[in-house]
C-alpha positions in Angstrom: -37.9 2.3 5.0 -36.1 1.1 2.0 -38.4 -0.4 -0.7 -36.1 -3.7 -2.6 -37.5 -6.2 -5.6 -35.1 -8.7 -6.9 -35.5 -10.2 -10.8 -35.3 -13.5 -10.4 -35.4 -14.7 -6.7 -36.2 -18.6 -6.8 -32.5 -19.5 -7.1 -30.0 -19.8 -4.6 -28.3 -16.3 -4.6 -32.2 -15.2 -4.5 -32.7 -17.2 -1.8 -29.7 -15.6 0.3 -31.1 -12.2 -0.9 -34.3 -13.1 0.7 -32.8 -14.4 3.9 -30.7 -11.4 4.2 -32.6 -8.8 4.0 -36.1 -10.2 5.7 -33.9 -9.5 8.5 -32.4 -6.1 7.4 -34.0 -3.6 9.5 -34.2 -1.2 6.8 -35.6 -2.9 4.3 -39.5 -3.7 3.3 -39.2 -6.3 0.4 -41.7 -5.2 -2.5 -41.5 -8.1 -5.1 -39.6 -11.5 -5.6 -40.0 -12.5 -9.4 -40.5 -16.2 -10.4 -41.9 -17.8 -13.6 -42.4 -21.1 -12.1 -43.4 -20.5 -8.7 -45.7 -16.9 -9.6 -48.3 -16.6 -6.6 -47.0 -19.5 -4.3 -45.5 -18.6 -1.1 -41.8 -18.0 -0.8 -41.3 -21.0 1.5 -42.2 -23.3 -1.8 -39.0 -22.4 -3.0 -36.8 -21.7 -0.1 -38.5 -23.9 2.8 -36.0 -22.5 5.5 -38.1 -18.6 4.8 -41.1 -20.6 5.8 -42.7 -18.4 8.4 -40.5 -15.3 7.7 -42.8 -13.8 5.6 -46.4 -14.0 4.3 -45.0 -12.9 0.5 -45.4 -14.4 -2.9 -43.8 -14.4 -6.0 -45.2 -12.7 -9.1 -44.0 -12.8 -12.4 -41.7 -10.5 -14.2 -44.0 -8.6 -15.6 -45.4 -7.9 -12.1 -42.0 -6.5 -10.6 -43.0 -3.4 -8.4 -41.4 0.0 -8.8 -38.7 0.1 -5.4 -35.7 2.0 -4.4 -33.4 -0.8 -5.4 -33.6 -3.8 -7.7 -31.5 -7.0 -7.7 -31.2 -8.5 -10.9 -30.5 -12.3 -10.3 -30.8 -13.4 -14.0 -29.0 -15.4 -15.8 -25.5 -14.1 -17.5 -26.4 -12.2 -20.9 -29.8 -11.7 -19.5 -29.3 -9.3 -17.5 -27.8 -6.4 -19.6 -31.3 -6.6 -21.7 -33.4 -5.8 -18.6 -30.9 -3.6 -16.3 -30.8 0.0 -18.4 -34.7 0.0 -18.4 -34.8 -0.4 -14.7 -32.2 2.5 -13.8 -34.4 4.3 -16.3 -37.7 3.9 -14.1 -35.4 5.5 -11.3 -34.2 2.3 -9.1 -30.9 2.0 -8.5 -29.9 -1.8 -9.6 -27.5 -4.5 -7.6 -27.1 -6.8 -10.6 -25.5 -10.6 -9.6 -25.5 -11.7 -13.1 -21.4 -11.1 -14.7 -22.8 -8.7 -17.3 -21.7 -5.3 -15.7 -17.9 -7.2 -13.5 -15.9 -5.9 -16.6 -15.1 -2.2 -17.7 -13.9 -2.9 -21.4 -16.7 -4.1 -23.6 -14.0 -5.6 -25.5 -12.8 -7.9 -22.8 -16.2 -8.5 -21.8 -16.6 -9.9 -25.5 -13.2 -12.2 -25.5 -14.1 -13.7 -22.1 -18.1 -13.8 -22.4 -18.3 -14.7 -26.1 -20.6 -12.1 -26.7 -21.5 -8.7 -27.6 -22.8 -6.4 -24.5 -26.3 -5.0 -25.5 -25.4 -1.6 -22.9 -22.0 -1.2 -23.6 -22.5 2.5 -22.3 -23.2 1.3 -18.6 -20.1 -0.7 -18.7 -17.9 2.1 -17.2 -20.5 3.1 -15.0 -20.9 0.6 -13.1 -19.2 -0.2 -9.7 -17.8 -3.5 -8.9 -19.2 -4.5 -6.0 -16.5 -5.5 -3.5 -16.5 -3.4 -0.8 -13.3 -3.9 0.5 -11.8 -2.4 -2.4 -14.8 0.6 -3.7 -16.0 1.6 -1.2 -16.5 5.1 -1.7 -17.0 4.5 -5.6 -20.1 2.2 -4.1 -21.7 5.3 -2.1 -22.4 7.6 -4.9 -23.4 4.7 -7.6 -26.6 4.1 -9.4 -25.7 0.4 -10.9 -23.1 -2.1 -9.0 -22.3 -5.2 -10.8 -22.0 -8.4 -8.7 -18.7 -10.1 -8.0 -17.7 -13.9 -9.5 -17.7 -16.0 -6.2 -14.1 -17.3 -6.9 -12.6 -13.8 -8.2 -13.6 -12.6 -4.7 -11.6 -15.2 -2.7 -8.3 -14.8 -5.1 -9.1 -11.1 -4.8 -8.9 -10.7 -1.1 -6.2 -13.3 0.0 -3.9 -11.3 -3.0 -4.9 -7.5 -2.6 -2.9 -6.6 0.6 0.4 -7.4 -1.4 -0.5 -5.8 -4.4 -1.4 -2.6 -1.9 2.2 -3.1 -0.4 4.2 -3.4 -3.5 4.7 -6.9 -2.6 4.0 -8.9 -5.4 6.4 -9.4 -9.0 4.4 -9.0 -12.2 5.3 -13.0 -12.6 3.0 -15.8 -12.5 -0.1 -16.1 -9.3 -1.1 -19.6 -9.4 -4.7 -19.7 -8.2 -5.8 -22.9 -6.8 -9.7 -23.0 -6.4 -11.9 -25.1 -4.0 -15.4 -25.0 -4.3 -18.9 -26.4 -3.2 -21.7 -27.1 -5.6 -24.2 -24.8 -4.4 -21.8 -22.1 -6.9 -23.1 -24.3 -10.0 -26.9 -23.2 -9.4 -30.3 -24.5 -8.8 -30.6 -26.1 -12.4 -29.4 -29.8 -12.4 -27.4 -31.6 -14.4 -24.8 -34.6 -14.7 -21.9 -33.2 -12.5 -24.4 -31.7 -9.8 -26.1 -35.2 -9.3 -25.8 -36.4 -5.9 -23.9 -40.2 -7.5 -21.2 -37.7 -9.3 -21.0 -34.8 -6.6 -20.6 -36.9 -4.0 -17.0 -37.5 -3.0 -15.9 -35.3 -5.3 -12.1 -34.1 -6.2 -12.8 -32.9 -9.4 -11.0 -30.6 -11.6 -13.6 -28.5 -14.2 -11.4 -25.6 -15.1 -8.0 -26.0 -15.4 -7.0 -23.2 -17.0 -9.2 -19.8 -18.8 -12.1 -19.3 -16.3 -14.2 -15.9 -16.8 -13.5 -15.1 -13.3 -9.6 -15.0 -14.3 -10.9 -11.3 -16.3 -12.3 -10.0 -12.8 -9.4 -10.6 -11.1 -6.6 -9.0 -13.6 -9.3 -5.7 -13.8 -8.9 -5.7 -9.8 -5.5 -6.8 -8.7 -3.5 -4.4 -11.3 0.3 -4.4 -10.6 2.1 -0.8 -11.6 -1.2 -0.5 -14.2 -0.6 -4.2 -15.8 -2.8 -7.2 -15.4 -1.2 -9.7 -12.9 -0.2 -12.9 -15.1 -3.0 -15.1 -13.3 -3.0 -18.9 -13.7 -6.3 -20.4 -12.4 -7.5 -23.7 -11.8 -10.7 -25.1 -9.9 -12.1 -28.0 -8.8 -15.1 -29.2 -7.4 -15.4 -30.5 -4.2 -17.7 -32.6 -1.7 -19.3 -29.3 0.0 -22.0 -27.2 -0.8 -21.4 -24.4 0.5 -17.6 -22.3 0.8 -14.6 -21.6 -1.2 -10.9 -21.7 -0.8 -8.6 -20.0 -2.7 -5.0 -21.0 -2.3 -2.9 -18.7 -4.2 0.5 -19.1 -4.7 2.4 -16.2 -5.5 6.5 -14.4 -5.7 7.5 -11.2 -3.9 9.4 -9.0 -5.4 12.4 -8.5 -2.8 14.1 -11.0 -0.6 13.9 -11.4 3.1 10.2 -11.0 3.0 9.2 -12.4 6.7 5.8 -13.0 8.3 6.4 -10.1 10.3 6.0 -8.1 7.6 3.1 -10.1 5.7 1.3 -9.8 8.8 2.4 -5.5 8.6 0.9 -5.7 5.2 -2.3 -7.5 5.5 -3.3 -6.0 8.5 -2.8 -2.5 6.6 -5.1 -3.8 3.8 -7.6 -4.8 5.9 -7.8 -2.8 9.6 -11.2 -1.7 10.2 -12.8 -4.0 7.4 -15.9 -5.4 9.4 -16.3 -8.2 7.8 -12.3 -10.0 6.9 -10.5 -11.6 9.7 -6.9 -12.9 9.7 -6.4 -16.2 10.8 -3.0 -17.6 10.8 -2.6 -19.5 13.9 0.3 -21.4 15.6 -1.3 -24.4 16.9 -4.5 -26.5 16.6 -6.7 -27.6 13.6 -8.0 -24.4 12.4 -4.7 -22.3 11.9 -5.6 -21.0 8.1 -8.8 -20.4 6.7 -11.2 -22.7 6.3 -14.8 -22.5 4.1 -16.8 -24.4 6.9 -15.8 -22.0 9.6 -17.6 -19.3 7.6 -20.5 -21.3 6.1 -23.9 -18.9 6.2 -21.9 -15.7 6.9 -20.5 -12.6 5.0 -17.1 -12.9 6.5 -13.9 -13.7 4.6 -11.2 -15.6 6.5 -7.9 -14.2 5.1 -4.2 -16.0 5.8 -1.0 -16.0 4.4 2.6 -18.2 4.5 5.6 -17.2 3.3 8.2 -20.1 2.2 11.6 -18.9 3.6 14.0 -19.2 1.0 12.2 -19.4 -2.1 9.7 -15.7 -1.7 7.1 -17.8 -2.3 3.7 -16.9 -1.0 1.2 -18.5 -0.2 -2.1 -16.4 0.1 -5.8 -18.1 0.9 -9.3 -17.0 1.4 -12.1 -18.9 2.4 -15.8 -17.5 1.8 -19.1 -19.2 1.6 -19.8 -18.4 -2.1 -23.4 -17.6 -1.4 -23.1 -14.6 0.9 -19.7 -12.7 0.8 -19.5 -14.5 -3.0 -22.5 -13.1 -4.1 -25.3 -12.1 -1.9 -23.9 -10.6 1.1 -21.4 -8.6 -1.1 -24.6 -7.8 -2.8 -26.2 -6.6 0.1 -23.1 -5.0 1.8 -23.0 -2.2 -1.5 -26.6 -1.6 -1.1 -26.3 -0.5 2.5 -23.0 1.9 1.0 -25.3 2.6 -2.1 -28.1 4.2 0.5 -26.0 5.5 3.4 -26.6 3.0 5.4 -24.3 0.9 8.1 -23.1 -1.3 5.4 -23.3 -4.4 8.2 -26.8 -3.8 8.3 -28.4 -7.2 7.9 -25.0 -9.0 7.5 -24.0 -9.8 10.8 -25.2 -13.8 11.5 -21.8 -15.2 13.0 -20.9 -18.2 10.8 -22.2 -21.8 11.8 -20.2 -24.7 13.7 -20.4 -27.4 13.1 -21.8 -27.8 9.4 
């Protein structure tokens, strides 16, 4: 059995680490940290656990010794407290953004801060599966993924892996739910502002924009990535809807389909959806809603080499916790869809 603690697990990316791996067959759960809810049951904070488990949360200070530790702290918090765990000996999932980038520098530019472990920067494995896997089996600290850097990510990688793509401009169009902003209200989470929500928040220069030029490298540049998001009336799921140029004409959907289905044969937990008829012929976030799958589709523009890429994910599991989980299961030697397989709700 697998002994696990996670830093920090009162949140909602806590919460999805506890429901995951309460049903991971591998897994005994020492500790769940929590200043405010230290020695009430785990139900008081995530009432859908109740029954699942007769465990309380301690306080920080109480985190037990385990085989892994998930960090779920807050950004800039987490590099203070992640070395001295990897020193005690546990290997450390951390969902905070402190370990996504390589470079300290860029980490600086895009974070506004200095790193305080600079050191473990190159050490660390990002922790997208679908694109480190063997880096994942063999590492002691895997940073967490940005929930929207994951969708651009997958719908763009299989034409960056098929010399597809020009080193022009991606336009990334971002769709997302509020349960991405976090447990900690404030005016644009309120139900009167949320609620029938279009709203644009980033137009341009989101952090996640850094993740996605490290991963999606074109002939060893950064992709020129132009990234916008807006918030929308859901709570959970994301779409990305990148648009994109290839880099030679005639470009069909024969041979997107040749390419994405390269990129992603055997991955358990992508599926292709780019139907002919009916309602749900491209991704869609609600048709993944509680899972760790990511619906991948693509569109080419006949004419123009336009492309249109898209990924939906719900932001809490393949986003963040189910990635999370997925590279422990690697980490250990483990099935990596150990504890990952709930099929996606419908309706929601």
């Amino acid at each position: 059995m697998v002994t696990v603690s996670i830093l920090g697990a009162s949140g909602y990316t806590g919460g999805e680490l506890l429901r995951l791996l309460l049903q991971h067959p591998h897994v005994e759960i020492a500790s769940a940290t929590s200043q405010t809810f230290a020695g009430q049951y785990l139900h008081r904070a995530h009432p859908n656990l109740r029954g699942a488990t007769d465990l309380k949360f301690v306080t920080r200070d109480a985190l037990a010794p385990a085989d892994v530790v998930f960090t779920c702290v807050p950004h800039g918090a987490a590099m203070k407290v992640v070395p001295g765990l990897l020193e005690r000996g546990s290997r450390v999932v951390d969902l905070s953004a402190d370990f996504r980038l390589r470079d300290a520098a860029a980490f600086e530019r895009w974070y506004g801060e200095r790193h305080a472990a600079p050191e473990w920067l190159a050490r660390a494995v990002y922790g997208l599966p679908e694109f480190h896997r063997e880096a994942l089996r063999t590492a002691r600290l895997v940073s967490g993924v940005g929930c929207t850097a994951t969708a651009t990510n997958l719908a763009l990688y299989p034409l960056v892996q098929a010399g597809l793509l020009t080193t022009g401009p991606i336009v990334a169009d971002i769709k997302i739910g509020s349960s991405a902003s976090g447990l900690e209200a404030n005016l644009a989470s309120i139900h009167a502002e949320r609620s029938g929500a279009l709203r644009l928040y980033a137009p341009t220069t989101h952090r996640h924009v850094a993740e996605i030029q490290q991963e999606l490298r074109l002939n060893g540049h950064a992709p020129q990535v132009h990234y916008s998001a807006h918030a929308v009336e859901l709570v959970r799921g994301i779409l990305a809807t990148c648009h994109a140029f290839v880099a030679r004409d005639g470009v069909t959907d024969k041979d997107l389909w040749r390419a994405y289905r390269d990129a992603y044969q055997g991955e358990p937990f992508v599926r292709l959806v780019k139907d002919r008829q009916g309602i749900h012929r491209f991704p869609d976030p609600k048709l993944v809603a509680g899972s760790n799958y990511a619906d991948v589709g693509f569109e080419v523009e006949e004419g123009t080499n336009r492309v249109v890429a898209l990924c939906a994910i719900d932001n809490l599991v393949k986003g963040a916790a189910g990635s999370a989980v997925q590279s422990m299961n690697l980490m250990l030697g483990l099935d990596e869809r150990l504890g990952l397989t709930q099929l996606p709700l419908h309706p929601v």
